[in-house]
Residue frames as qw, qx, qy, qz and C-alpha x, y, z in Angstrom:
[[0.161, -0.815, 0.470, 0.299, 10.20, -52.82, -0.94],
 [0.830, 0.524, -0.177, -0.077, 12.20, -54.00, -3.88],
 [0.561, -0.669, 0.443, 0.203, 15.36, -56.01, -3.15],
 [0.454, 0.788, -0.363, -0.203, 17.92, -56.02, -5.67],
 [0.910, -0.197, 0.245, 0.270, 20.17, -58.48, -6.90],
 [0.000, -0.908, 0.368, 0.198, 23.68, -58.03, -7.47],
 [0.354, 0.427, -0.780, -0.291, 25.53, -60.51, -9.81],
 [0.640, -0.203, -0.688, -0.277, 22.69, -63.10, -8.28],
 [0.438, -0.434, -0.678, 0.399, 23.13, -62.24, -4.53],
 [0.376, -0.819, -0.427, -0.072, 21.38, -59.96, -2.18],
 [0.165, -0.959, -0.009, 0.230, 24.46, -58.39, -1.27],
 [0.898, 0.263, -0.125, 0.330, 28.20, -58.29, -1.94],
 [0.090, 0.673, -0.639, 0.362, 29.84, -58.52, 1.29],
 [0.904, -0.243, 0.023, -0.352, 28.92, -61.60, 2.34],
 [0.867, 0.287, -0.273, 0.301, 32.17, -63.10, 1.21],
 [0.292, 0.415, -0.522, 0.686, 34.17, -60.76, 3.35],
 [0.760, -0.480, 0.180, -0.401, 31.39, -60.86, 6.44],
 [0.981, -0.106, -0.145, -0.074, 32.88, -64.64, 6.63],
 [0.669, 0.443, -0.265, 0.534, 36.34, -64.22, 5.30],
 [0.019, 0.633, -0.336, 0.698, 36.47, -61.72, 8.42],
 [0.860, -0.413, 0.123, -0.273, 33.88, -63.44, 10.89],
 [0.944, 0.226, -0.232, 0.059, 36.73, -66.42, 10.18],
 [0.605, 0.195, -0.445, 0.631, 40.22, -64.92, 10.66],
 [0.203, -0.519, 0.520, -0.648, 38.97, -63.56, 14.23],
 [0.089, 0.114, -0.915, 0.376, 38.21, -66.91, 15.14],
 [0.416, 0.089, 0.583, -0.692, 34.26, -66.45, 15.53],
 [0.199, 0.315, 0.912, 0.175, 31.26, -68.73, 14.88],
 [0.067, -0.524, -0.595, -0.606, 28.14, -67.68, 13.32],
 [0.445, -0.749, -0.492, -0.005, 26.58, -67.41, 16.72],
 [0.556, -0.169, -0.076, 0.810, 29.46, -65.82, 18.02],
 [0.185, -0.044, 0.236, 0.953, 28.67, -62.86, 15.78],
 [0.214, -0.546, -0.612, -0.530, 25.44, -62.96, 15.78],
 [0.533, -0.595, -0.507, 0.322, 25.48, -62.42, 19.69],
 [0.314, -0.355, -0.044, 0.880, 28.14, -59.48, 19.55],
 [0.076, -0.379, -0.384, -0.839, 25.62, -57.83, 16.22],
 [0.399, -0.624, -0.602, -0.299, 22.83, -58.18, 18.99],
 [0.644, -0.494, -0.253, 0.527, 24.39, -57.16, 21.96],
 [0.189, -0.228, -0.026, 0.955, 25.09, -53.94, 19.82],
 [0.303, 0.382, 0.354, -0.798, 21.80, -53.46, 18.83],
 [0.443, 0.343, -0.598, -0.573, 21.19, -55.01, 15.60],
 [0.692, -0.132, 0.533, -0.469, 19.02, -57.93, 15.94],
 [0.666, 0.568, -0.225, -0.428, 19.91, -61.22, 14.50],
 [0.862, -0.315, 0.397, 0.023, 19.92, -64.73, 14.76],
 [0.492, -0.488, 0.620, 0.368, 22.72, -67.17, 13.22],
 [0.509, 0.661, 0.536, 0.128, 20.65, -67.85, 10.33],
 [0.359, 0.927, 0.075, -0.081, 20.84, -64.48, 9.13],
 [0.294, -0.662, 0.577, 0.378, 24.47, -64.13, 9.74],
 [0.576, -0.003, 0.798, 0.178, 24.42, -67.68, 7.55],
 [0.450, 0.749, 0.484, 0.041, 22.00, -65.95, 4.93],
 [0.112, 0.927, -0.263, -0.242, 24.28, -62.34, 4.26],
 [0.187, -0.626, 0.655, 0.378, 27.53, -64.82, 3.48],
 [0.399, 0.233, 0.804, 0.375, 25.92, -66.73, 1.05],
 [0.039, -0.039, 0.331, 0.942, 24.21, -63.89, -0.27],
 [0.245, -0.516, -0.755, -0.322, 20.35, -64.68, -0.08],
 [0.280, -0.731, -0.559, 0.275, 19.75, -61.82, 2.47],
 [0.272, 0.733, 0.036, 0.623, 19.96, -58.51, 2.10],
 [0.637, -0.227, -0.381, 0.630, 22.35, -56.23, 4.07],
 [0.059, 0.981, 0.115, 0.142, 21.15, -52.60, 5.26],
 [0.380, 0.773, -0.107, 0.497, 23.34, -49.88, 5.77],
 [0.290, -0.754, 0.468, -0.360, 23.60, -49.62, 9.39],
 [0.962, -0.195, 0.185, -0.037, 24.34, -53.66, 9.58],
 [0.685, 0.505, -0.160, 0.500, 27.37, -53.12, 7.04],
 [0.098, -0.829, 0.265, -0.482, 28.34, -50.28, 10.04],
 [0.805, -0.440, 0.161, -0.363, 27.81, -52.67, 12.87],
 [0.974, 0.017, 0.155, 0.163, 29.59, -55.59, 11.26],
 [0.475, 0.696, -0.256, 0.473, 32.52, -53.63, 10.53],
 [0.228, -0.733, 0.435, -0.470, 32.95, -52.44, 13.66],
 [0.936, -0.251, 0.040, -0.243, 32.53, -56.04, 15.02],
 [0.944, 0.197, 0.043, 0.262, 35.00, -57.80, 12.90],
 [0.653, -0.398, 0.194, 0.614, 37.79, -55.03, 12.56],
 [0.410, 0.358, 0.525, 0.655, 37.38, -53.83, 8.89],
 [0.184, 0.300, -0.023, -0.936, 36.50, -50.64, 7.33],
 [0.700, 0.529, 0.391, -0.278, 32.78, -50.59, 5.74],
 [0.345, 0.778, -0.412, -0.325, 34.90, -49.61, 2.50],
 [0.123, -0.166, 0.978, 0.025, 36.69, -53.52, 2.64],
 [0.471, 0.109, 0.788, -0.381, 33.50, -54.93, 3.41],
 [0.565, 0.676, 0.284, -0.378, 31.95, -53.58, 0.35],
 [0.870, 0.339, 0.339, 0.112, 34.65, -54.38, -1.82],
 [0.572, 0.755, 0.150, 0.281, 36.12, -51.41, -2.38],
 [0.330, -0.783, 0.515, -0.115, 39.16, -51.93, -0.22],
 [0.790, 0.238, -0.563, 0.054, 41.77, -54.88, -0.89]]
């Protein structure tokens, strides 16, 4: 599988994964527990790898982490202020 880059990262919601993971107060682990705990499997690392951009983000993780944090997938992906 080819993994695209996207102005040099891997995805681009990583900034708002944080910016969101942040203003509810949770740590990496934090979120990494509640992404597992809904079925998405994935240590703090990765969590650490999507907001700096060096990991790519499927589709149902962008679903998952929305629901987590609060946001609409449409924010996450940028294309919500």
């Amino acid at each position: 599988m080819k993994i695209y880059d996207y102005n040099g990262k891997k995805n681009c919601c990583g900034d708002r994964v944080r910016q969101a993971r942040q203003s509810k107060r949770l740590s990496q682990s934090d979120l990494a527990a509640r992404l597992q705990t809904s079925g998405v499997i994935m240590e703090r690392d990765s969590v650490s790898r999507i907001e700096i951009g060096t990991r790519f983000v499927a589709d149902y993780e962008v679903v998952v982490l929305a629901r987590i944090l609060g946001v609409s997938v449409a924010w996450l992906l940028g294309a919500e202020d």
